[in-house]
Kinemage of the C-alpha trace (Angstrom):
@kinemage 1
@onewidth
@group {chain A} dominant
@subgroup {mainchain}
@vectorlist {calphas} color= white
{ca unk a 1} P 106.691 113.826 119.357
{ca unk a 2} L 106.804 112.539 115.616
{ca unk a 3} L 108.575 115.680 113.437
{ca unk a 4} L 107.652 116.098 109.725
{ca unk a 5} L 110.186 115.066 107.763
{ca unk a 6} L 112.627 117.658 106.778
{ca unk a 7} L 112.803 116.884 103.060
{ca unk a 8} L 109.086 116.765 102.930
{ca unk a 9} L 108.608 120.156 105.133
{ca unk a 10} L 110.921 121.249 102.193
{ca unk a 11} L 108.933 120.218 99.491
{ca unk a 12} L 105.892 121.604 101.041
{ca unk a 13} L 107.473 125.005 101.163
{ca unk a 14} L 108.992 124.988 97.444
{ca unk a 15} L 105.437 124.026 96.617
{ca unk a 16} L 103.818 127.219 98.429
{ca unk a 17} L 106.531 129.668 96.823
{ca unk a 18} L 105.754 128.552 93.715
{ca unk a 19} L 102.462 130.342 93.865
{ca unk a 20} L 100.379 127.933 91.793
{ca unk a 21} L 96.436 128.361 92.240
{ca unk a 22} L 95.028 125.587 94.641
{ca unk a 23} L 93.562 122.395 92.704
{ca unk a 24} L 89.767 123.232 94.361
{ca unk a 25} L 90.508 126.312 92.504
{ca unk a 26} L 89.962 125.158 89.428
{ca unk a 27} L 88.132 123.237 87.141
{ca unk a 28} L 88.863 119.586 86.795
{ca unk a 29} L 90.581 120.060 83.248
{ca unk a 30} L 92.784 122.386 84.208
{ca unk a 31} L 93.583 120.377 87.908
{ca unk a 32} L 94.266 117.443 86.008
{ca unk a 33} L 97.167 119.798 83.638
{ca unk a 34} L 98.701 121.287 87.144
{ca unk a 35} L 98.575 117.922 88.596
{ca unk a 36} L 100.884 116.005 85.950
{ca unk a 37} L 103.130 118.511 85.451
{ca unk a 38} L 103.307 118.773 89.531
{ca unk a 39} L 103.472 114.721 89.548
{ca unk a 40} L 105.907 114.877 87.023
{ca unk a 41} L 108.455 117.782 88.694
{ca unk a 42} L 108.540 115.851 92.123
{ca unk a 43} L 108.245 111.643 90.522
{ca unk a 44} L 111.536 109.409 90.794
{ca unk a 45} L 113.734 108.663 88.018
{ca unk a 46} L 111.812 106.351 85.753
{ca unk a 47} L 113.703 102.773 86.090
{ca unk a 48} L 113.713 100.930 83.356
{ca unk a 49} L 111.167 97.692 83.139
{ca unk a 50} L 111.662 94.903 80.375
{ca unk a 51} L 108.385 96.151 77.943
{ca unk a 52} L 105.544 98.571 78.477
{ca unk a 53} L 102.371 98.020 76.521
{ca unk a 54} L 98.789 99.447 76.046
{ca unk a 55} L 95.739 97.073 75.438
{ca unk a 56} L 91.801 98.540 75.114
{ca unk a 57} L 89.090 96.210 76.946
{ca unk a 58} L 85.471 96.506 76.880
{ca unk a 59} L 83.852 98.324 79.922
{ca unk a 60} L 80.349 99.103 80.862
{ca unk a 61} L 81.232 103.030 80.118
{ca unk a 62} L 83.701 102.185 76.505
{ca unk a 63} L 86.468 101.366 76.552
{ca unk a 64} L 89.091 100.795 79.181
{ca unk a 65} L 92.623 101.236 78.426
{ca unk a 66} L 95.325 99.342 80.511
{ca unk a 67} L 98.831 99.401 80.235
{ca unk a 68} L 101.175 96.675 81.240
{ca unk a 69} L 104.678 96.891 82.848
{ca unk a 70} L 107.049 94.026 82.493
{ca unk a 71} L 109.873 93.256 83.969
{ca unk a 72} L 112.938 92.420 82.524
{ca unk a 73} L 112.931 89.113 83.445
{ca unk a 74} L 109.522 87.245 83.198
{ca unk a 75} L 108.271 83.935 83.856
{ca unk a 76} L 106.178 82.395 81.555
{ca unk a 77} L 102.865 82.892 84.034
{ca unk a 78} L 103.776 85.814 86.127
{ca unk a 79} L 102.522 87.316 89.169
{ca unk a 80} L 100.716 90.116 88.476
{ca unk a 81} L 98.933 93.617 90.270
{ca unk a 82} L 96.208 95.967 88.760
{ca unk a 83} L 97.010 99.594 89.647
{ca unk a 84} L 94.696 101.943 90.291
{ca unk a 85} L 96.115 105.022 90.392
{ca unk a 86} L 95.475 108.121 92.777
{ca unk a 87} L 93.806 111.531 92.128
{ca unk a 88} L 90.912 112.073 94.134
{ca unk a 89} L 88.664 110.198 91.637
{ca unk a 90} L 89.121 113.422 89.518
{ca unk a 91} L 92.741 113.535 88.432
{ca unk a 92} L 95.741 111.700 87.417
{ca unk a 93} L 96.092 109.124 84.754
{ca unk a 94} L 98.357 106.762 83.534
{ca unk a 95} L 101.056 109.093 83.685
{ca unk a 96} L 101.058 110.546 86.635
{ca unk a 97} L 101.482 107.326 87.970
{ca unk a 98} L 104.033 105.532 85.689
{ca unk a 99} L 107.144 105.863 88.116
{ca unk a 100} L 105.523 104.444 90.729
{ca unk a 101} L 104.142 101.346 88.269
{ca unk a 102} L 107.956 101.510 86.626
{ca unk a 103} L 108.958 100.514 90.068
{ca unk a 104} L 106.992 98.146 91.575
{ca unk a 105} L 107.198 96.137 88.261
{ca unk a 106} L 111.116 96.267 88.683
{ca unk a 107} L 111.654 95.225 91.829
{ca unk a 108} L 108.907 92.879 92.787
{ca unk a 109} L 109.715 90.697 89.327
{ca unk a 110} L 105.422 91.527 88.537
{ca unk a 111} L 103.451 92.556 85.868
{ca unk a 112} L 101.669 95.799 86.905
{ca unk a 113} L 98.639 96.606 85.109
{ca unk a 114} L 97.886 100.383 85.600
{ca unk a 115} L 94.018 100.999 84.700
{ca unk a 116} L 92.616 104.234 82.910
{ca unk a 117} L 89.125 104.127 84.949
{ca unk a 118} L 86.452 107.061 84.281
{ca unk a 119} L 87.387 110.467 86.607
{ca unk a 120} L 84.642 112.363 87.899
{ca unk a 121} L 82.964 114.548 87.390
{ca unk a 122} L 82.319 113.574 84.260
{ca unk a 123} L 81.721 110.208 85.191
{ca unk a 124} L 80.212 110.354 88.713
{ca unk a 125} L 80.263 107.466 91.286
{ca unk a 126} L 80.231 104.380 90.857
{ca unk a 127} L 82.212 104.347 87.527
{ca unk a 128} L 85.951 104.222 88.219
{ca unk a 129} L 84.411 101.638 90.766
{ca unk a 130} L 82.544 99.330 87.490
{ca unk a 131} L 85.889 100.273 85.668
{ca unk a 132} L 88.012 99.054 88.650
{ca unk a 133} L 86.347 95.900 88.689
{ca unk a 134} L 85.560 94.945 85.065
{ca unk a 135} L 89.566 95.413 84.896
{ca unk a 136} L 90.197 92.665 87.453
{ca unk a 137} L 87.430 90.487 85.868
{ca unk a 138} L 89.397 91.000 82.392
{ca unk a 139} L 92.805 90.277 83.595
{ca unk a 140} L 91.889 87.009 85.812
{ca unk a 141} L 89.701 85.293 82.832
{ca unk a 142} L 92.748 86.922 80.080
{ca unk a 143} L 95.864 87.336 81.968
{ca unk a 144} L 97.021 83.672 80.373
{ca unk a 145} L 97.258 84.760 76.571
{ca unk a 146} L 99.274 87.501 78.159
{ca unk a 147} L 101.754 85.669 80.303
{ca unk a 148} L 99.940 85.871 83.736
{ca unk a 149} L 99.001 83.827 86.516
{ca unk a 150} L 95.329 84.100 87.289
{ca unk a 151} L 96.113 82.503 90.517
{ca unk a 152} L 98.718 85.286 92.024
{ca unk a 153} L 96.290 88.451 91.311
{ca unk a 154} L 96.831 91.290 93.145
{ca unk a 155} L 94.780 94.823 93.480
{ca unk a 156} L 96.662 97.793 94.660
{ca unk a 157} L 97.102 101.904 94.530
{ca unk a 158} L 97.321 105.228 96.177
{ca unk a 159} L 94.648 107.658 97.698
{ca unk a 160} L 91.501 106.983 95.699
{ca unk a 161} L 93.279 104.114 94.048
{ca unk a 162} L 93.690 102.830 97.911
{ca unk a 163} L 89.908 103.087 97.858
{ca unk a 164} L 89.150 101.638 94.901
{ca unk a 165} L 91.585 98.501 95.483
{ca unk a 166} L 89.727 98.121 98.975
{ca unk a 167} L 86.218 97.939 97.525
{ca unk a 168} L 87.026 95.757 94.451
{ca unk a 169} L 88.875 93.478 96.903
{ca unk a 170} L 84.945 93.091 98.459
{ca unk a 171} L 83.423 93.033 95.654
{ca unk a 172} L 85.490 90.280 94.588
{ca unk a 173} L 84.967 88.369 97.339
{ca unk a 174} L 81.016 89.076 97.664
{ca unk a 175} L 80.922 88.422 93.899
{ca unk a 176} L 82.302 84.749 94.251
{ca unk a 177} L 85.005 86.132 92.075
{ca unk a 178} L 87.724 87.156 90.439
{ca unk a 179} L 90.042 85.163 93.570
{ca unk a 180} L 92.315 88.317 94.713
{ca unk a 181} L 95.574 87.395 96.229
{ca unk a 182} L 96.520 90.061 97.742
{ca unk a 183} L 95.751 93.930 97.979
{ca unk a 184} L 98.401 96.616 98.115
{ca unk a 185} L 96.633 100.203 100.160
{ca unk a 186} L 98.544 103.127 100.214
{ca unk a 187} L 96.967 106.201 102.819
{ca unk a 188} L 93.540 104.628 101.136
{ca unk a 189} L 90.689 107.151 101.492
{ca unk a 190} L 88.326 104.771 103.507
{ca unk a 191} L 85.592 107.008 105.045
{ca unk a 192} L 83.770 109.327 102.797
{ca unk a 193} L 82.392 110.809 106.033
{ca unk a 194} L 86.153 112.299 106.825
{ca unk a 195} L 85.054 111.824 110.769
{ca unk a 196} L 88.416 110.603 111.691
{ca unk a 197} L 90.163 112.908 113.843
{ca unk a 198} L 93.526 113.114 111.465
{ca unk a 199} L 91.048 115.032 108.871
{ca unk a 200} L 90.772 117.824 111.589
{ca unk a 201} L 94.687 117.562 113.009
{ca unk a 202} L 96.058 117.450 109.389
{ca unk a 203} L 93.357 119.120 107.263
{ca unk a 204} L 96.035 122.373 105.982
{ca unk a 205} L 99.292 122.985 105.541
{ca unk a 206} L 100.622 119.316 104.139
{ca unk a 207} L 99.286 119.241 100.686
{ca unk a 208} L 96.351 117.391 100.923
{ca unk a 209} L 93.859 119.618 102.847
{ca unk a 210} L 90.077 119.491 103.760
{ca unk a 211} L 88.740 122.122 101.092
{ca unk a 212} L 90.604 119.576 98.588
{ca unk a 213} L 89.439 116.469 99.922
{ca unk a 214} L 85.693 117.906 99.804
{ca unk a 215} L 85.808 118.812 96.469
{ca unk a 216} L 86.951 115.619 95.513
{ca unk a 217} L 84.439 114.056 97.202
{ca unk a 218} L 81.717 116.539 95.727
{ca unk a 219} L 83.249 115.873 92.056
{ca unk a 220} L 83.023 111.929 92.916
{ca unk a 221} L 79.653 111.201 94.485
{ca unk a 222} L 76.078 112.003 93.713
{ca unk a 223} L 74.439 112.962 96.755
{ca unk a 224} L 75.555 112.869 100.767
{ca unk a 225} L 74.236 109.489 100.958
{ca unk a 226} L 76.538 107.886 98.770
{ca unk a 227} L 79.473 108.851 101.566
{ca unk a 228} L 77.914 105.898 104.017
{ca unk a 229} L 78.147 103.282 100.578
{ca unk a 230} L 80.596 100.806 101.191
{ca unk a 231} L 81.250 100.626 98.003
{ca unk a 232} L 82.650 104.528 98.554
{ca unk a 233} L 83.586 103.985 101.781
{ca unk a 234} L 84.808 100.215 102.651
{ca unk a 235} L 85.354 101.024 106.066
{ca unk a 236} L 81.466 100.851 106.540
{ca unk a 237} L 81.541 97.581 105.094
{ca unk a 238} L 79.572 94.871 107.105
{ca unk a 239} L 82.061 92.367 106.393
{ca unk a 240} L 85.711 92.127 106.733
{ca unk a 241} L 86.568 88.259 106.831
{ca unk a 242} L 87.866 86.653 104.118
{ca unk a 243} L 89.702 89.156 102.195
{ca unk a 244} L 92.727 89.282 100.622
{ca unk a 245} L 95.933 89.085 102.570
{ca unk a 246} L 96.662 93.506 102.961
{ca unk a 247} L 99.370 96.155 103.117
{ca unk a 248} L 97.992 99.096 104.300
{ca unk a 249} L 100.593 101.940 104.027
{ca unk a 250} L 99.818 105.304 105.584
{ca unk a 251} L 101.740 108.886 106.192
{ca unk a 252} L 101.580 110.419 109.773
{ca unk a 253} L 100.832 114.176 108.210
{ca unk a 254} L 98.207 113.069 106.623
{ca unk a 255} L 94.565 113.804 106.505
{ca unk a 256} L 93.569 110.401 105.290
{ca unk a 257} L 95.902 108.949 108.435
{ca unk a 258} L 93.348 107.669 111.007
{ca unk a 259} L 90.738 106.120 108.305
{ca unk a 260} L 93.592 103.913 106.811
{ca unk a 261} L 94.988 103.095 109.913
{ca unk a 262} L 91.118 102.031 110.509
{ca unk a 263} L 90.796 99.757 108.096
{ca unk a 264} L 94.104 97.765 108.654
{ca unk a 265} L 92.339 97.287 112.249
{ca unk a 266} L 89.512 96.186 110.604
{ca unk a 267} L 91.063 93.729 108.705
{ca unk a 268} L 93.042 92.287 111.588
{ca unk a 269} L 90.020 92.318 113.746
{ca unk a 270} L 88.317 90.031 110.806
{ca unk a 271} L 91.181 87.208 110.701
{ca unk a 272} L 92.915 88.645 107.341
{ca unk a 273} L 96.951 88.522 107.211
{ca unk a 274} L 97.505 92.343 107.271
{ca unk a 275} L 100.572 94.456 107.279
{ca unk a 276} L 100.191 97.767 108.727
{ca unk a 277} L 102.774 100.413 107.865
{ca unk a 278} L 103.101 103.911 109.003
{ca unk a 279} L 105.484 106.543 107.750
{ca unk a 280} L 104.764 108.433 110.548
{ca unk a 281} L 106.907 111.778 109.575
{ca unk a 282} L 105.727 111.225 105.655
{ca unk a 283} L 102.927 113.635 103.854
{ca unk a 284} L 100.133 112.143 101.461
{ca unk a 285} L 101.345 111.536 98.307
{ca unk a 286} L 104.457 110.748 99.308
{ca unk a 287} L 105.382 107.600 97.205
{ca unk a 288} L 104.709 109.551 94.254
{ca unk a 289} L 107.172 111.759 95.043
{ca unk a 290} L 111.138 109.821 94.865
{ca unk a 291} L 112.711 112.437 92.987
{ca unk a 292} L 112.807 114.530 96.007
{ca unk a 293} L 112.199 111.789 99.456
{ca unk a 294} L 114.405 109.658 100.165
{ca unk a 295} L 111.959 107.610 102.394
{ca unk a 296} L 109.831 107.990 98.885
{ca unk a 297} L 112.089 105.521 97.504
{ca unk a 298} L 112.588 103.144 100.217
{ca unk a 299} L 109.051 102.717 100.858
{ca unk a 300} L 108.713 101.921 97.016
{ca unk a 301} L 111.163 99.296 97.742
{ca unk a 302} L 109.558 98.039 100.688
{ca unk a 303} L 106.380 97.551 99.014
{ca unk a 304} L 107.513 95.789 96.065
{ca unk a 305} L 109.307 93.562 98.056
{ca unk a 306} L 105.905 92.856 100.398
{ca unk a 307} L 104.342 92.648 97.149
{ca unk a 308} L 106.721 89.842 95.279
{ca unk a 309} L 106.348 87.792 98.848
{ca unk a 310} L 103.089 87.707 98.708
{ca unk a 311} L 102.528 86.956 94.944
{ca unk a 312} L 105.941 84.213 95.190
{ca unk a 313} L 104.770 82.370 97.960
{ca unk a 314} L 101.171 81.137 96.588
């Protein structure tokens, strides 16, 4: 039988004795204040990268704001992955996230481009999706007057960035464009519907529970409807073939488990080069979180170094 990981049953516990209120709890502005200063108490070490810089774009909702990690040694068209970042579609930002973007850009040699996309519920579904998307589109007819490759564009991010990188990856493709490369899904929230049995076997006591998840999902879509659109859930997409080459990364104590582990089958099923990875004693979140797993870390490495394959070897 697969045991939780001691330094995440740890972590878990420190988190319950500290008493903080639960994020459903509260209102958004005040989850999104407890959730970078949580993000920020358990992130690694921040590696050092070669540059980081911020650049405003044009979206349908204003304006978008990216901001670029470099590596310290760059090519003069490098390989390069948006980041969408993870939060439930109603927290996080740029900085909850820039550890994790600090280290992919280091050791995969890329440019990572983390995206600011709308949070609900201020900006309801399908914005971060339009944002998502108008970022790609931006960065594959831009990226050369800022030192990328078009042609070795990757998608990628946690939880509802997971989601998000799996839907613009379709929309991509059903669009005739941007040409994605390669898309990087980590414990992706696929299924709106949260049928999958790992909702019900790991829906308390790891972090990420069902009362959380739901009020996500409440914050994020419109009506119950929107939980059966592909473009909120890709798992009920029609079409799987001819996507982007995939690693889908998932955590055993995890509520989001079964629907990730889903949609690598999916993409298997549908001809696409997929690698399927499962942390099977790791909690959600769990990438975010080096400062205090060790398996944090080495799954950070793991994925940059799937990621700089991928991107190399076009």
């Amino acid at each position: 039988m697969v045991q939780l990981d001691p330094q995440a049953k740890l972590l878990i516990e420190k988190a319950e004795a500290a008493g903080h209120p639960e994020l459903y709890e509260l209102e958004p502005f005040a989850a999104r204040k407890q959730f970078l200063e949580l993000s920020k108490a358990v992130a690694v070490e921040p590696v050092a990268v070669g540059s980081i810089e911020e650049k405003k774009i044009e979206g349908a909702g204003g304006d978008i704001r990216l901001r670029f990690y470099r590596p310290t040694v760059v090519s003069k068209q490098s390989p390069a992955l948006l980041y969408f970042h993870g939060g439930g579609w109603v927290i996080g930002d740029l900085n909850s996230h820039d550890g994790i973007c600090r280290w992919l850009s280091a050791r995969s040699g890329c440019v990572i481009i983390s995206v600011d996309y709308r949070l609900a519920p201020e900006h309801k579904f399908p914005a971060a999706v339009d944002d998502c998307l108008a970022a790609t589109r931006w960065v594959a007819a831009n990226g050369d007057t800022m030192g990328i490759d078009n042609t070795r564009l990757a998608v990628g991010g946690d939880s509802a960035g997971g989601n998000l990188a799996a839907v613009v990856s379709q929309l991509a493709r059903d669009d005739s464009g941007p040409a994605i490369a390669f898309q990087m899904l980590i414990y992706p929230a696929t299924d709106m519907t949260m049928a999958e049995p790992s909702h019900q076997a790991m829906g308390s006591g790891y972090r990420l529970t069902k009362p959380l998840m739901e009020w996500f999902i409440e914050h994020y879509l419109n009506n119950e409807s929107d939980r059966h659109d592909s473009k909120a859930s890709p798992l009920f997409s029609h079409n799987f073939t001819d996507l982007p080459e995939a690693l889908v990364i998932t955590a055993g104590f995890d509520p989001l488990c079964d629907e990730g582990a889903r949609y690598a089958e999916k993409l298997v099923a549908a001809g696409v080069k997929t690698t399927y990875a499962p942390y099977h004693g790791m909690i959600h979140g769990f990438l975010s979180m080096g400062g205090w797993l060790d398996v944090s870390r080495q799954a950070l490495d793991y994925a940059s170094n799937q990621l700089a394959v991928a991107l190399r070897s076009i």
